[in-house]
Phi, psi and omega in degrees: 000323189290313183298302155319297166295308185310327181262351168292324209260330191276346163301325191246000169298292177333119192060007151209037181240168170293121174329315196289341181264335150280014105330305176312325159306301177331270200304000176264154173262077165212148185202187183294295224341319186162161195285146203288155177266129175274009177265296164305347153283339196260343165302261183012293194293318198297311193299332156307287202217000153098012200288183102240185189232133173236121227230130182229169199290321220171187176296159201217151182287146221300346196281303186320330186275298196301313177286348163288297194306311168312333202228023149089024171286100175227113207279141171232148185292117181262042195241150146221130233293176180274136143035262171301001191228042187270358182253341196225101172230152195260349144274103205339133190224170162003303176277347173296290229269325202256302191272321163282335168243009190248326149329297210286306184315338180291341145288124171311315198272310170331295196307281230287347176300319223258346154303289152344288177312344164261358152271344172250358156303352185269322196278352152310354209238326202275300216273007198070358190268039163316312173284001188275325197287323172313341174293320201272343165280298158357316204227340166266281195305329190254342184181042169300104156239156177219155172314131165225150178332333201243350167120166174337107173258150169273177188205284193326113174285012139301323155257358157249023168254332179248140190293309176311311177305313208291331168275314177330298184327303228243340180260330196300164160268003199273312197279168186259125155222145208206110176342114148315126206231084193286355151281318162300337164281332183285341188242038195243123128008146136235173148294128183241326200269346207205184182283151172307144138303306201246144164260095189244151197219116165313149165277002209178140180278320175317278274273326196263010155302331179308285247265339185279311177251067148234149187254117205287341189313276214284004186253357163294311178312325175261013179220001158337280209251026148274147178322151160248155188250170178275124155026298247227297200316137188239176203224139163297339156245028171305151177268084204258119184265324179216135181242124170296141179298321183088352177323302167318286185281359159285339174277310203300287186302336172295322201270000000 
């Protein structure tokens, strides 16, 4: 199964995956033959970017996630999916975790975002705004695109572990991609079940060192009571880099 998926994602990764996440790739002791040993992934990373890899049963609650992620920790599914679940399983397994996110940890502003993100979930968790932040890993670390000379990339291991996203993502005409906004993200839906509607895309992976030092109190304070939007939805002050036909999920609800 690791072979099949390996060799299905590095054919359609070329041109549409991020330099950083084909560096990243280079550079790891990972290939089809079999799943990488996590201990030599996690030497690679410690020498890299201080990262390791920790092998979990399964989803682990969120202060165990937030408390792996603080302290350069990255729990991984030590399952790997079925036959029948090749293309979807809505719970992270081995190939999520290991192909899709351990190339980006081999980037310094990636590693150090994604730490962050895990100090400030524990104090989001205090503060009650969990799901907002969750939006934000959502649409960066999971299903993240970002600008390049040559047009959209991915980053997000959410599309680059799956073969359908991965064309969706960065070709279709149907989703929206749309300038990364961080308030517009906290208060925006995601899809759990289906491909994004929506898409938000850095001009630049730097950008989320910003997002690693701002202090999130007052930007909680302003979207605590502000409305939320749907998935699908574009705004008159959206930054709109590509606006969706909506065509995919407009097929979906008729059928």
């Amino acid at each position: 199964m690791w072979k099949t998926l390996f060799e299905r994602q590095s054919r359609l990764l070329p041109g549409r995956a991020c330099d950083a996440f084909v560096e990243g790739m280079k550079d790891l002791p990972i290939g089809p033959e079999q799943i990488p040993n996590f201990e030599q992934l996690s030497e690679a990373l410690m020498k890299r970017t201080g990262w390791q890899v920790v092998a979990v049963p399964g989803l682990v609650p969120d202060d165990v996630f937030f408390e792996h992620l603080a302290h350069r920790r990255f729990p991984s599914g030590q399952f790997i999916r079925k036959p029948d679940q090749l293309d979807y399983l809505e719970e992270p397994d081995v190939f999520h975790d290991v192909f899709g996110h351990v190339p980006m940890l081999m980037n310094p502003v990636i590693a150090d975002y994604i730490q962050a993100y895990g100090q400030g979930g524990l104090r989001a968790k205090k503060l009650g705004m969990l799901e907002k932040l969750a939006r934000v890993y959502w649409y960066t670390v999971e299903f993240g695109l970002v600008r390049q000379a040559e047009g959209p990339r991915i980053y997000g291991a959410g599309i680059a572990s799956s073969a359908t996203e991965t064309v969706f993502s960065v070709e279709d005409d149907s989703p929206n991609r749309l300038r990364f906004d961080l308030e517009r993200v906290m208060r925006t839906r995601y899809r759990i079940d289906d491909f994004q509607e929506s898409y938000f895309m850095l001009d630049d992976l730097d950008e989320l060192l910003e997002l690693a030092h701002i202090d999130f109190a007052p930007v909680y304070e302003r979207v605590a009571s502000a409305s939320e939007y749907d998935p699908g939805d574009v705004l008159a002050t959206d930054s709109v880099i590509t606006r969706g036909t909506g065509r995919y999920h407009a097929a979906k609800k008729q059928a």
